[in-house]
C-alpha positions as CSV (number, residue, x, y, z in Angstrom):
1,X,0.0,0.0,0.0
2,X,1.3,3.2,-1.4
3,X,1.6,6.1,1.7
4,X,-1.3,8.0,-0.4
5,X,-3.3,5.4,0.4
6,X,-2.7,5.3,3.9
7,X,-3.8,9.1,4.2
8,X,-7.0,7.7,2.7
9,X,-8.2,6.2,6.0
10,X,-10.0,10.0,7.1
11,X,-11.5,10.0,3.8
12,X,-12.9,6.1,4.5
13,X,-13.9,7.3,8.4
14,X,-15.9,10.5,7.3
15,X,-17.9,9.0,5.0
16,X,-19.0,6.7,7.2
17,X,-19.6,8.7,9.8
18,X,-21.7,10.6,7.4
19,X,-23.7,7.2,6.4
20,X,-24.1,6.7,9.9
21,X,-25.6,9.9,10.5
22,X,-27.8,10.1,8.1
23,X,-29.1,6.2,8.8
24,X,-29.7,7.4,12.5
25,X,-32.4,10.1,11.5
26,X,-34.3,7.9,9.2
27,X,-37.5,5.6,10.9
28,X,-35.3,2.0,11.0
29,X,-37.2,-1.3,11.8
30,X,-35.1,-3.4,14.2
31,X,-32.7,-5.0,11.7
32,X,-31.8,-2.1,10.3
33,X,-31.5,-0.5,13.4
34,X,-28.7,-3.7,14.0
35,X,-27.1,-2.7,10.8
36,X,-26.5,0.3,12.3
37,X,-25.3,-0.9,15.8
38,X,-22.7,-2.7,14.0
39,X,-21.7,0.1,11.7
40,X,-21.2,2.1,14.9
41,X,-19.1,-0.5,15.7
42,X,-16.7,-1.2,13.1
43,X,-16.4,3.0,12.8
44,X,-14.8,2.9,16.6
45,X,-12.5,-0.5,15.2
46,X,-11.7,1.8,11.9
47,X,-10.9,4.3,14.2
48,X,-8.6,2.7,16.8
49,X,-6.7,1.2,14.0
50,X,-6.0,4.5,12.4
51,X,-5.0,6.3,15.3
52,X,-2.8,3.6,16.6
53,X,-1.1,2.5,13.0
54,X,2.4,1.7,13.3
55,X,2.2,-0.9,10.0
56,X,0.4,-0.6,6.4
57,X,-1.8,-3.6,7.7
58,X,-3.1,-1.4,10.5
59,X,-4.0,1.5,7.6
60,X,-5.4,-1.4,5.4
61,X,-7.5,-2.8,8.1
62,X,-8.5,0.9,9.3
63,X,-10.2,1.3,5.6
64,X,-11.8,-2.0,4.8
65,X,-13.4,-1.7,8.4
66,X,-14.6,1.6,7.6
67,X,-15.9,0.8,3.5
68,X,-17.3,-2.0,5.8
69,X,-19.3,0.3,8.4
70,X,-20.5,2.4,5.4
71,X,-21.6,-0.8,4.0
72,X,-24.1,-1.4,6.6
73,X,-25.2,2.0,7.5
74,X,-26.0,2.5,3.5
75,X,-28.0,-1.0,3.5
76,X,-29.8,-0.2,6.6
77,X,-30.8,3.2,5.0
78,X,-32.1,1.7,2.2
79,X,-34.0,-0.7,4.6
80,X,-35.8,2.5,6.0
81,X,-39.2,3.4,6.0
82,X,-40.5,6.9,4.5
């Protein structure tokens, strides 16, 4: 992984905080409430990893846990009711 990509990891984070948000103001039934739960979850994990990076794997694990957490919170919006 090239060191640009390793700056990418905000970029991942933020738009899945941003997914997250926007899931959390929409009426969700109860699994795509959980969607969300775990979203929340792999954001903190996405997080920890980025703060604390002192290898490419930890960058590389960062991202795909935050693409991951977008993921969710994107399916769970699209599980929502009008």
């Amino acid at each position: 992984m090239s060191p640009a990509l390793a700056w990418n990891c905000p970029v991942q984070i933020k738009a899945a905080e941003d997914a997250i948000k926007k899931a959390d103001t929409m009426k969700l039934g109860p699994d795509a409430r959980a969607l969300v739960n775990q979203a929340k979850k792999l954001l903190e994990e996405a997080r920890k990893h980025h703060r604390e990076a002192s290898a490419k794997i930890d960058h590389a694990n960062a991202m795909w846990k935050a693409k991951a957490a977008l993921a969710q919170a994107d399916a769970a919006a699209a599980m929502s009711t009008p």
